[in-house]
Structure formats: structure tokens, C-alpha cells
C-alpha positions, 0 to 999 in steps of 0.5 A: 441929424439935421442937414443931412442928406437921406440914406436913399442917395447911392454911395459914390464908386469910390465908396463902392470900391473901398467898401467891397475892397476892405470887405474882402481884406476882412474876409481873407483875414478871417478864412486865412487860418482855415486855408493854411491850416 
């Protein structure tokens, strides 16, 4: 883990989107058979 840079440095927006886009793809995923059900 040498020449990385710290965890403390903000994600770019990019990551930001992508990580709460596929966040809610697992979400709807998951709550999909209780909506149809």
C-alpha cells in the first residue's frame, strides 16, 4: 500500500454517480419482488 494516496481525499463526481447509480440498481433489485408481489 506504498504510493498511494490517503483515503481522506474526496472521490471525484463521476465516482460519486456511478457509486450511487449502482447503489440504487442493487436497491430496486432487491425491493423489486416485494413491489410485484
Amino acid at each position: 500500500m506504498v504510493g498511494l494516496k490517503p483515503s481522506d481525499v474526496p472521490p471525484p463526481l463521476g465516482v460519486k454517480v456511478l457509486s450511487a447509480g449502482t447503489a440504487a440498481c442493487i436497491a430496486d433489485l432487491v425491493t423489486f419482488p416485494l413491489d410485484t408481489a
